[in-house]
C-alpha positions as CSV (number, residue, x, y, z in Angstrom):
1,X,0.0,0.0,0.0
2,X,1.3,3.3,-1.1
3,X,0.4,6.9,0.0
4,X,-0.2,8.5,-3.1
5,X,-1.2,12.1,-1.9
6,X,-1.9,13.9,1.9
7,X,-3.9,17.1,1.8
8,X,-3.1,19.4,4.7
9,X,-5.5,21.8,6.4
10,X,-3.9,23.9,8.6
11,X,-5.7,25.1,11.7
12,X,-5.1,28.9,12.6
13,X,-5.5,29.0,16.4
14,X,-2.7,29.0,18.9
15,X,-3.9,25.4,20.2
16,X,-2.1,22.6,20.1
17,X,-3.9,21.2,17.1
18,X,-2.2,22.3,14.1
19,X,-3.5,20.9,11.2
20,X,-6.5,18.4,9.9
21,X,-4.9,16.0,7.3
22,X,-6.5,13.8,4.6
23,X,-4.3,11.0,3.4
24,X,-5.0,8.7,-0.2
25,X,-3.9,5.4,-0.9
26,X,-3.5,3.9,-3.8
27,X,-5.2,6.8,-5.5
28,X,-8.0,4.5,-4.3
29,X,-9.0,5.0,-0.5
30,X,-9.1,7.8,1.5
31,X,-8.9,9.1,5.3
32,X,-10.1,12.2,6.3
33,X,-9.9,13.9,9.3
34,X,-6.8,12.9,11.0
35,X,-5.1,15.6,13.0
36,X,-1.9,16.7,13.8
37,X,-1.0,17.4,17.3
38,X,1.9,19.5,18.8
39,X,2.8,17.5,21.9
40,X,5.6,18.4,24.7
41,X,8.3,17.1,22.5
42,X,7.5,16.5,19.3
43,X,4.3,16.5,16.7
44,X,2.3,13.3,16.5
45,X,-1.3,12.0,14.8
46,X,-4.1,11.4,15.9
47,X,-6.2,9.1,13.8
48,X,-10.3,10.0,13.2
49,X,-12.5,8.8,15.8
50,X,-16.2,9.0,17.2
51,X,-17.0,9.5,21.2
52,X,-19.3,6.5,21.8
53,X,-22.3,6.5,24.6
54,X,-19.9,6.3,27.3
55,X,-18.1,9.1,26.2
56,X,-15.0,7.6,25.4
57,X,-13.5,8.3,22.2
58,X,-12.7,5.4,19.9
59,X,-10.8,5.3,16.3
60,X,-13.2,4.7,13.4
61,X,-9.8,4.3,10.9
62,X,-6.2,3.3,12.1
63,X,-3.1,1.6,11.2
64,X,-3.2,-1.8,13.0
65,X,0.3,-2.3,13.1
66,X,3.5,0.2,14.8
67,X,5.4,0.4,11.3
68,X,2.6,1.7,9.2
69,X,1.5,4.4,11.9
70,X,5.6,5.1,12.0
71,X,5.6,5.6,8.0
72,X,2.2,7.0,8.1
73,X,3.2,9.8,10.7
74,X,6.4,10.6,9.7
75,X,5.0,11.1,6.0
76,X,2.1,13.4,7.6
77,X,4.9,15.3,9.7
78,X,7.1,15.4,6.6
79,X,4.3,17.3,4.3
80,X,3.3,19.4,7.3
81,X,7.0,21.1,7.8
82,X,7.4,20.8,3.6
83,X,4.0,23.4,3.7
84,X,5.4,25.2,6.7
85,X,8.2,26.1,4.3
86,X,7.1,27.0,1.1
87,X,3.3,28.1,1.9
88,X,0.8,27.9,-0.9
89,X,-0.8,31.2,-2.4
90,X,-4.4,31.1,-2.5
């Protein structure tokens, strides 16, 4: 499976969250809504999730094993800093 575009939103408030990021694989499947999180020491993801009845939060969409959330985050954090750099016009 290949990441074959990530779309980043970024978020203009001084919170922690710092951008909402849509990744495609295989030009074929796509996951909105993840977001990227300043943390004490470093940026991480969080993946999409829904609060369930007794309000904990649970993730609708996730990588299910540590080396495809490594590849997928670091890719995500990669793009992030890229855009941070060389901003887009609109």
């Amino acid at each position: 499976m290949e990441i074959t575009d990530i779309r980043i939103k970024r978020v203009s408030t001084d919170g922690k969250m710092k951008a909402v990021v849509s990744v495609t694989f295989d030009d074929s499947f796509v996951v909105h809504d993840i977001k990227l999180i300043e943390g004490q020491d470093k940026l991480f993801t969080a993946m999409p999730s829904r609060k369930t009845p007794e309000g904990e939060y649970k993730d609708i969409a996730h990588p299910i094993n540590s080396d495809m959330r490594t590849v997928l985050e670091s890719a995500i954090i990669a793009k992030y800093k890229q855009e941070l750099e060389n901003p887009v016009e609109v």
